[in-house]
C-alpha positions, 0 to 999 in steps of 0.5 A: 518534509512529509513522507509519501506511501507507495507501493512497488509494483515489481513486487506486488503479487496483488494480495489485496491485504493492504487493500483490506486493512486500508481502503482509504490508502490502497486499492486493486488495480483491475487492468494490472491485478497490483495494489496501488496508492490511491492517497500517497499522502497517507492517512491513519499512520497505524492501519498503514503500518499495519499494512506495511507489516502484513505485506506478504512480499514486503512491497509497500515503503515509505518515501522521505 
């Protein structure tokens, strides 16, 4: 059972810290101005933690 990243958009302020750390992952969204997953399968475990942790409104999860 693999674990998908996503982000909660209810709590996006739209930062782009995670965007900055791991473009490959996350990106802006124009029309909406929030993060979102754009490789829910992730990539490199650390950048995304790092994202994780770096998320000003702690908006960004790990699904089971």
């Amino acid at each position: 059972m693999s674990r998908k990243i996503y982000v909660d958009q209810d709590e996006c302020i739209g930062c782009g810290s995670c965007e900055g750390i791991c473009p490959e992952v996350f990106q802006l969204n124009e029309e909406t101005g929030k993060s979102e997953v754009i490789k829910p399968e992730g990539g490199p475990e650390d950048l995304i933690e790092e994202a994780i942790d770096s998320c000003p409104v702690e908006a960004i999860h790990w699904q089971e």
